[in-house]
ROMIKE-203144 format. One record per residue (C-alpha): x, y, z negated. Coordinates in steps of 0.5 Angstrom, whole numbers, padded with zeros to 4 digits, always signed. Layout:
<atoms>
XYZ
...
</atoms>
This chain:
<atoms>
+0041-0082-0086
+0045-0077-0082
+0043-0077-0074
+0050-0078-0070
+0053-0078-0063
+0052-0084-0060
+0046-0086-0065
+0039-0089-0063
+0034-0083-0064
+0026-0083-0062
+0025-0078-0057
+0019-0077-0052
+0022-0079-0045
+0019-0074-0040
+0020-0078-0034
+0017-0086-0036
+0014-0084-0043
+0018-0089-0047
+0020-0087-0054
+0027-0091-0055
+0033-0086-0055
+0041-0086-0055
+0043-0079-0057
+0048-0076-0051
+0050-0069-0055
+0048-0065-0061
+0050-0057-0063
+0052-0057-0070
+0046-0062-0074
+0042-0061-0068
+0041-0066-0063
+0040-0062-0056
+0041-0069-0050
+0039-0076-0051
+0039-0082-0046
+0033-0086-0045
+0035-0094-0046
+0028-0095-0042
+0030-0092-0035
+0037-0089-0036
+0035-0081-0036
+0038-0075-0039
+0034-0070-0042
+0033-0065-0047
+0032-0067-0054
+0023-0067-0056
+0020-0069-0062
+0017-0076-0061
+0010-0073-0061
+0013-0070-0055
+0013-0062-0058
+0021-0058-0058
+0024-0056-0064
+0022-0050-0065
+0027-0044-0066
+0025-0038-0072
+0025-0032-0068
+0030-0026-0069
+0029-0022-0074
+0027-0015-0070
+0031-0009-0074
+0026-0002-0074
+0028+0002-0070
+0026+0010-0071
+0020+0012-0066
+0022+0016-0061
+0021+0024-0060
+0014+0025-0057
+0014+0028-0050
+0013+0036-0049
+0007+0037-0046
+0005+0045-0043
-0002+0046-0044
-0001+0052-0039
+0001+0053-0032
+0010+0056-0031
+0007+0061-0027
+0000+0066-0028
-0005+0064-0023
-0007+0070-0018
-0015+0072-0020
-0015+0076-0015
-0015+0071-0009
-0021+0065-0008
-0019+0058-0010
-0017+0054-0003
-0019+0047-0001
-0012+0042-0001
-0011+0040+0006
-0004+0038+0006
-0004+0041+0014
-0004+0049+0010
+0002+0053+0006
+0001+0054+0000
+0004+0061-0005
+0005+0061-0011
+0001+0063-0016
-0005+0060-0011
-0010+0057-0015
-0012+0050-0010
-0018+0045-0011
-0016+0038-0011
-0021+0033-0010
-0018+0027-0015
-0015+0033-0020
-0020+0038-0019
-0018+0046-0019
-0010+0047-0021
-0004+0052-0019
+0001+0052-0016
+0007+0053-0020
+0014+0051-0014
+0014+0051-0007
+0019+0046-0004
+0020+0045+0003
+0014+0041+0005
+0012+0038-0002
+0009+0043-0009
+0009+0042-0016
+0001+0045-0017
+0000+0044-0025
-0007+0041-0026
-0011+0040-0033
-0009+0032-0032
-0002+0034-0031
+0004+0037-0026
+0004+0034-0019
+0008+0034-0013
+0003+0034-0007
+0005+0036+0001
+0004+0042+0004
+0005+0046+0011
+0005+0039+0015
+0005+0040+0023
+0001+0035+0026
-0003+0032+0020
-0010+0033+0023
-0007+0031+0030
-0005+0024+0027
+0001+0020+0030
+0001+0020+0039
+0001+0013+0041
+0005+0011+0047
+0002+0010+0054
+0003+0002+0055
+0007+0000+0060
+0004-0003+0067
+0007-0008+0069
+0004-0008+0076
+0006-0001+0078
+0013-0001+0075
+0016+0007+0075
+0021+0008+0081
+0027+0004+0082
+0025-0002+0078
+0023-0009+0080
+0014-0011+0079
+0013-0017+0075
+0008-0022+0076
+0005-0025+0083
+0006-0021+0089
</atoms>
């Protein structure tokens, strides 16, 4: 028996639990919405044991692996020997070719200057760090709160006077 608009059809309803449906709209043979006849609801079509039709997944086409990423195993620039290596800080200025430890990445060179920021290559990798920063060490200053009760000249005191 073939299963039309407008034919009764078992389907799990999610709102009151009954099984006895009219059929609203079908896509191709396929039964997409039915309506309870127990408690009038609309909803999507589920199997009477209360599971969806299940579609078959697309068939993926292999796709050609993608060219590998250029790794360098040695730094674009010679590291300067005769210098010692420098503790990061990003309060200091950095040259090229100095060799910096780092205290994530360990010992590294540094390979481009730009601005306050640098390109130090690293046995993990190159990265980009800060440098020649102005008051790193001193930190943010705070403004001074203001004073209600001594107001600055020319203004008006707030509160109980």
């Amino acid at each position: 028996m073939s299963v039309t608009t407008g034919s009764d059809i078992e389907a799990l309803c999610s709102k009151c639990g009954d099984v006895w449906h009219v059929v609203v709209a079908m896509v191709g043979s396929k039964v997409v919405k039915v309506h309870c006849k127990e408690c009038g609801a609309e909803h999507r079509y589920k199997t009477a044991d209360g599971k969806h039709l299940k579609t078959p997944a697309k068939s993926k086409v292999a796709r050609p692996a993608k060219a590998p990423v250029e790794r360098f195993d040695t730094p674009r620039v010679a590291a300067d020997l005769n210098k010692p290596v420098r503790t990061y800080a990003a309060s200091e200025a950095f040259a090229i070719g100095e060799r910096v430890e780092h205290p994530s990445f360990g010992q590294g060179v540094v390979e481009v200057l730009d601005g306050a920021k640098m390109t130090v290559f690293f046995a993990v990798g190159r990265k980009v760090l800060v440098c020649a920063r102005a008051g790193t060490v001193t930190g943010l200053s705070r403004p001074k709160p203001f004073d209600h009760a001594n107001p600055p000249a020319g203004g008006k005191p707030v509160g109980n006077q």
